[in-house]
C-alpha positions as CSV (number, residue, x, y, z in Angstrom):
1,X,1.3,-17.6,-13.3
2,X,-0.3,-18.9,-10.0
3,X,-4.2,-18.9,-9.9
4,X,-6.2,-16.7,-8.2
5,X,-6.4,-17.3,-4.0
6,X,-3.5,-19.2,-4.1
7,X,-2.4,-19.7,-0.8
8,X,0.1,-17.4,1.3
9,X,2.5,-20.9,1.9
10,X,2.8,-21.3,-2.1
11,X,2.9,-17.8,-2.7
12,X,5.9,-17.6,-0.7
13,X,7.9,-20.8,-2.3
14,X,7.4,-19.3,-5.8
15,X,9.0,-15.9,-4.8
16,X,11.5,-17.8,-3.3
17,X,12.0,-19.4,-6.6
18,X,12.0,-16.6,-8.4
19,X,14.0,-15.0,-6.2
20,X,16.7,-17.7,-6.6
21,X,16.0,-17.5,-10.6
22,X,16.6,-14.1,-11.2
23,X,19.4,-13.6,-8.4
24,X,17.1,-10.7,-7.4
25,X,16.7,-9.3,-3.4
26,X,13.6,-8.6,-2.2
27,X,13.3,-5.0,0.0
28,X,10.3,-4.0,1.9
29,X,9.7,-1.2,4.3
30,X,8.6,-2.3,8.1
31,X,5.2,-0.5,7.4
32,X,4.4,-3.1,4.3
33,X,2.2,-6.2,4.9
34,X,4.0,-9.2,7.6
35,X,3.3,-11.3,4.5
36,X,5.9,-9.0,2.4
37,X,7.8,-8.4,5.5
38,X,8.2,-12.3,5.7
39,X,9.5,-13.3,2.6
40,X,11.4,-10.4,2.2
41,X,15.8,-10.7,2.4
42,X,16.0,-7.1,4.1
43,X,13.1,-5.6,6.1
44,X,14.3,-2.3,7.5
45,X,13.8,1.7,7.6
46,X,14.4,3.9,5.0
47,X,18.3,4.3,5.5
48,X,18.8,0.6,6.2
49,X,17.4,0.0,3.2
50,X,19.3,2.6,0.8
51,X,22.4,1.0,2.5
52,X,21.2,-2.6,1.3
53,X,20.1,-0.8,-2.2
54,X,23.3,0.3,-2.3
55,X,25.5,-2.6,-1.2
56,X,24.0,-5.8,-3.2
57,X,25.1,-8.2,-5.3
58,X,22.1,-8.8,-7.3
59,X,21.0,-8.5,-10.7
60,X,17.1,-7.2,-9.6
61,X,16.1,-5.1,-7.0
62,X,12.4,-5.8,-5.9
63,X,11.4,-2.7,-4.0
64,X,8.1,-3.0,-1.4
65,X,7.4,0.4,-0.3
66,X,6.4,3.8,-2.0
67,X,7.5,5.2,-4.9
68,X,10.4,6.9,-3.7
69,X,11.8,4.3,-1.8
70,X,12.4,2.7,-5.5
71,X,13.2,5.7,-7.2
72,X,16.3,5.6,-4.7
73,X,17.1,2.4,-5.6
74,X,17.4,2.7,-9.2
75,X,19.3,5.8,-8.7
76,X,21.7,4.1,-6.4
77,X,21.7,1.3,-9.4
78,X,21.4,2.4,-12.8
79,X,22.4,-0.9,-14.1
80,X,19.7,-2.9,-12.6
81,X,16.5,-3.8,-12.7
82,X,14.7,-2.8,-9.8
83,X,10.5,-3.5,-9.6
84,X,8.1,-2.7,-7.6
85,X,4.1,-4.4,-6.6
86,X,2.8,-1.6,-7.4
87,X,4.4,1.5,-8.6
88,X,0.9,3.2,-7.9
89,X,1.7,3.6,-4.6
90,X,3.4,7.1,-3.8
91,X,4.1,9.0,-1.1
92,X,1.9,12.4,0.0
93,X,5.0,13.9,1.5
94,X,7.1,13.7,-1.6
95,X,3.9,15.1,-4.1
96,X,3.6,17.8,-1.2
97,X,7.1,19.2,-2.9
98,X,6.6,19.6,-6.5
99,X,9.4,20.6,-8.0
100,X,8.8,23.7,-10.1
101,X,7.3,25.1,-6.5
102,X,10.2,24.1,-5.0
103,X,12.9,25.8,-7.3
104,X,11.2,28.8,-6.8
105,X,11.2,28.3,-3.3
106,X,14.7,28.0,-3.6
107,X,15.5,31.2,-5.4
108,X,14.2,32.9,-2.2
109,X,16.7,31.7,-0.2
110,X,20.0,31.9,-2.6
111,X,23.2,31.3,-0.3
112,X,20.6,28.4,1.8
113,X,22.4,24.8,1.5
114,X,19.2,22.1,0.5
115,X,19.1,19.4,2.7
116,X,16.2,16.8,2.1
117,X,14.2,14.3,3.7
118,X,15.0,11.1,1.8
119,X,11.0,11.0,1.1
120,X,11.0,12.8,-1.5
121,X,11.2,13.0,-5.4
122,X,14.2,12.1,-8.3
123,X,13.7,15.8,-8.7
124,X,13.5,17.2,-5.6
125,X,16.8,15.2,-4.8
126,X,18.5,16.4,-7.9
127,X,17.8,20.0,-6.5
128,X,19.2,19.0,-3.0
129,X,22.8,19.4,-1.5
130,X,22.3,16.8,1.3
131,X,19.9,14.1,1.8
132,X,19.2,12.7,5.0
133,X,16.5,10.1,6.6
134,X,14.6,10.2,10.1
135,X,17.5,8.8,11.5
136,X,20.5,10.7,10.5
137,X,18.7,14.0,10.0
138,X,20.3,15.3,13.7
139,X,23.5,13.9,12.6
140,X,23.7,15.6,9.1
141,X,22.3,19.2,10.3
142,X,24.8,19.0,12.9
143,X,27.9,18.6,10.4
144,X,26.9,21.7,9.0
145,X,28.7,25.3,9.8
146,X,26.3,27.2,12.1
147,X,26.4,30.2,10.1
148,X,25.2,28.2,6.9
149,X,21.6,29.0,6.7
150,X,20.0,26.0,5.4
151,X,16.7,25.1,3.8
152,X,14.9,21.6,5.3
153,X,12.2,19.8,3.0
154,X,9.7,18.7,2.8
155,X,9.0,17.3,6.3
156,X,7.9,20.6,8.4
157,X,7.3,18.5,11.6
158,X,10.7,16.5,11.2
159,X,12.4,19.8,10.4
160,X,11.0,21.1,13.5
161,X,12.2,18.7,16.1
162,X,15.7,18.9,14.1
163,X,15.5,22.3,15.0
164,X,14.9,22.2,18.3
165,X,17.1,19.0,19.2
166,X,20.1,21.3,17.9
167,X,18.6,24.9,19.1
168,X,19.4,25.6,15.5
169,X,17.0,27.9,12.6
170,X,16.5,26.3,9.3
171,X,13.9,27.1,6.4
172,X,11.0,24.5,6.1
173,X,9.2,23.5,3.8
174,X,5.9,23.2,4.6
175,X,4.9,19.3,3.7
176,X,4.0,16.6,6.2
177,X,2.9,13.2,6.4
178,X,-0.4,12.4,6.8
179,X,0.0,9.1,9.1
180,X,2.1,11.6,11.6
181,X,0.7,14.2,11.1
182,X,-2.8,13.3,12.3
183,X,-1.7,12.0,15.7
184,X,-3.0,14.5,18.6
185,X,-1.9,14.7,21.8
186,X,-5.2,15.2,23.4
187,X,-6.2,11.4,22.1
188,X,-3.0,10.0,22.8
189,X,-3.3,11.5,26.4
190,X,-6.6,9.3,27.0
191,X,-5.2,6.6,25.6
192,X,-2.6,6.9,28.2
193,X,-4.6,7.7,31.0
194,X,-6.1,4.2,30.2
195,X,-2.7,2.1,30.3
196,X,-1.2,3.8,33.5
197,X,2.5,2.8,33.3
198,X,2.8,2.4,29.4
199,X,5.6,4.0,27.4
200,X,5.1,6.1,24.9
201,X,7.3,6.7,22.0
202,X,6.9,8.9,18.5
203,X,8.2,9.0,15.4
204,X,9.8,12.8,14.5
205,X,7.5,13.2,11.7
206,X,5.1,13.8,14.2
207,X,3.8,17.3,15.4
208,X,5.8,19.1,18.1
209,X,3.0,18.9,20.5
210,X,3.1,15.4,20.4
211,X,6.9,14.2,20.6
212,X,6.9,17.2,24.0
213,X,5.4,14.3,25.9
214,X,6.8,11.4,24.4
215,X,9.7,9.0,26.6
216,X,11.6,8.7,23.9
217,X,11.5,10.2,20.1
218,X,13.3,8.2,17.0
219,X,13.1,6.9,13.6
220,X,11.9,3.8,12.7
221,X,14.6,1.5,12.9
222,X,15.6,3.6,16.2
223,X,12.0,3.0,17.8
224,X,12.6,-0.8,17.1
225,X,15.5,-0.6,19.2
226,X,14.3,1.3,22.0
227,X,11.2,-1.1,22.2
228,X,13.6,-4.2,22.8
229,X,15.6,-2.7,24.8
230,X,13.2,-0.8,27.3
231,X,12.3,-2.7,30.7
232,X,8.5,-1.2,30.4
233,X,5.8,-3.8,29.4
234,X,3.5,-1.8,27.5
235,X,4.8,0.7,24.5
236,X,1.8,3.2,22.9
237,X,3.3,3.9,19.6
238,X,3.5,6.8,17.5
239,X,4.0,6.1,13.8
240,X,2.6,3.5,11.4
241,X,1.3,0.6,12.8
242,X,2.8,-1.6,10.7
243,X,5.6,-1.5,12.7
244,X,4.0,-3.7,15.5
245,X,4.3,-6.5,13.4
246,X,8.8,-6.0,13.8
247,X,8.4,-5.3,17.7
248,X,5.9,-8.3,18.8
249,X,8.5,-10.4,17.2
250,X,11.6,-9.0,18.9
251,X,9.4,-8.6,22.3
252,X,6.9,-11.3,21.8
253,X,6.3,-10.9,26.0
254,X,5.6,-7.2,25.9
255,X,2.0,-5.5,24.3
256,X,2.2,-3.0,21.8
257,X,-0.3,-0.2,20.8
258,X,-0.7,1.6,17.8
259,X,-1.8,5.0,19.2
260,X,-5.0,6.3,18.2
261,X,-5.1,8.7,15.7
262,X,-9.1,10.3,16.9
263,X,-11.4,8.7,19.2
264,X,-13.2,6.7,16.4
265,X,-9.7,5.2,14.6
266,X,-7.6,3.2,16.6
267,X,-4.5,3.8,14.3
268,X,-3.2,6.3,11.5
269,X,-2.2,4.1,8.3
270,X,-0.4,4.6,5.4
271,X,-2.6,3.3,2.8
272,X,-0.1,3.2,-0.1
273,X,2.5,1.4,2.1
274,X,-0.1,-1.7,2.0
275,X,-0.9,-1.5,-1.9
276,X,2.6,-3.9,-1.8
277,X,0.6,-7.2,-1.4
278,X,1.9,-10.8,-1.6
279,X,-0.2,-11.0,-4.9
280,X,1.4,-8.1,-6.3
281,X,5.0,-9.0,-5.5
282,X,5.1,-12.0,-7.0
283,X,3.4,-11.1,-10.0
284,X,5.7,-8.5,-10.6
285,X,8.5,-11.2,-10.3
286,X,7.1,-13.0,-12.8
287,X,6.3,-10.7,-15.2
288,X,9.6,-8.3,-14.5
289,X,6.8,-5.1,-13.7
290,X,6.1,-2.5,-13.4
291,X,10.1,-1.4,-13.6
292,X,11.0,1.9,-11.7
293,X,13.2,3.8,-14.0
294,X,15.0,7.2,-13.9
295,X,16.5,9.5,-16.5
296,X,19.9,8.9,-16.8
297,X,21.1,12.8,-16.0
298,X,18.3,12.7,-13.6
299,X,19.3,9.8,-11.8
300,X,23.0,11.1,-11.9
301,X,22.0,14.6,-10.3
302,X,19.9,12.5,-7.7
303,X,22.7,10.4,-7.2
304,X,25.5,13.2,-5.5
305,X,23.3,14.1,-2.3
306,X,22.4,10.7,-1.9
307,X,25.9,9.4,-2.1
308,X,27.0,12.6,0.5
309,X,24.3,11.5,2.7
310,X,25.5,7.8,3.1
311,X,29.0,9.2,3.3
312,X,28.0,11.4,6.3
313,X,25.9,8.8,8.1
């Protein structure tokens, strides 16, 4: 084990031999620490990194995220081993859908087809027809038969855009995410007003008043791209900041900024998608925890919509 304030340069050689020990890949989401993001073999969104969950070679799966993000992984791989920094660090979106709520919910609506937002629970996935990410949600509503009623969870705000990018009903659920969620449009105006010229772009999970006035509207990975590609110089962006880190590396000549949640907090951050420290991740290497399992019926339930989801995308 490696002391205490050891330093980030030897923190990152002995994940790299660890890595190399236990033929493992290392995943982290683009909203984790740049010290996670660094070392890491795949950085990406949450569908990029299903696909890489899904695709390896390896014999261990580190996961640095939230909860779910894991869960997925050992679903996808029931034959690894798959860790996570810290497996204390969920996601308020999925605990917004519990799942004895959300069967009820369900019995409402009886002929509705369940698609859900990848952030969510073994359980609430193993209720689900479809699962979909922030960036194939459009796609996947849209394979659907227009007279299908469907029933979207657990992301209201996502749902909603959905809705209106395809002038289609669905059934929300009424969860959120707290990072988007808390974005107003009357703050990000003034923080406009003060960069005359700048860009602004949203993630969908976002409220409807705010992705109205945004220039452009997209997942994570799809924001990424939009920021390189773009000709403006100065982006104000809508989702967690931690994705700054990604685009002042692609577009080291443009500014970035994280826009401001109220006048007092100059960002919204997930908390729990910063409990994956260097630390953490290489302890967990060494001492092969804390391991995300899932019940094998569970994790085979789970396992159909996620498998129609990548099949779709």
């Amino acid at each position: 084990m490696l002391s205490p304030g050891t330093s980030v340069q030897a923190l990152h050689e002995r994940v790299r031999e660890l890595r190399e020990e236990m033929n493992a890949m290392i995943l982290a989401h683009y909203y984790t620490v740049p010290e996670v993001q660094n070392v890491a073999d795949v950085v990406g969104d949450s569908l990029a990194l299903a696909r890489a969950a899904e695709s390896t070679g390896a014999d261990v799966i580190v996961f640095a995220g939230v909860y779910f993000m894991a869960e997925t992984a050992a679903i996808l791989n029931p034959d690894k081993l798959v860790l996570m920094p810290d497996n204390r660090a969920g996601c308020p979106l999925a605990d917004s859908c519990p799942v004895d709520e959300f069967r009820e919910f369900k019995k409402l609506h009886p002929d509705a087809l369940v698609i859900t937002y990848i952030n969510s629970s073994a359980d609430i996935k193993a209720e689900s027809d479809i699962v979909c990410t922030s960036s194939n949600a459009e796609r996947i509503v849209s394979q659907i038969p227009s007279d299908r009623k469907i029933i979207f969870a657990p992301d209201r705000n996502l749902g909603t855009y959905v809705m209106k990018k395809l002038n289609r009903e669905m059934i929300l659920w009424e969860g959120c995410c707290y990072v988007h969620d808390a974005y107003r449009w009357e703050i990000i105006r003034e923080s406009l007003e003060e960069h005359p010229g700048a860009k602004f772009i949203a993630h969908p999970e976002c409220r409807d008043e705010v992705l109205v006035h945004a220039d452009f509207v997209g997942s994570t990975g799809a924001l990424l791209d939009y920021s390189e590609k773009t000709p403006a110089s100065v982006l104000i962006v809508a989702t967690e900041p931690g994705i700054l880190y990604e685009m002042e590396k692609r577009s080291p000549d443009k500014i970035f900024i994280p826009a401001p949640k109220d006048s007092s907090s100059p960002s919204s951050v997930c908390t729990q998608m910063k409990q994956s420290t260097l630390e953490k991740l290489c302890e967990c290497m060494e001492l092969r925890r804390p391991r995300i399992e899932v019940d094998p019926a569970l994790g085979e339930a789970a396992l159909r919509p996620i498998r129609r989801m990548l099949e779709m995308s």
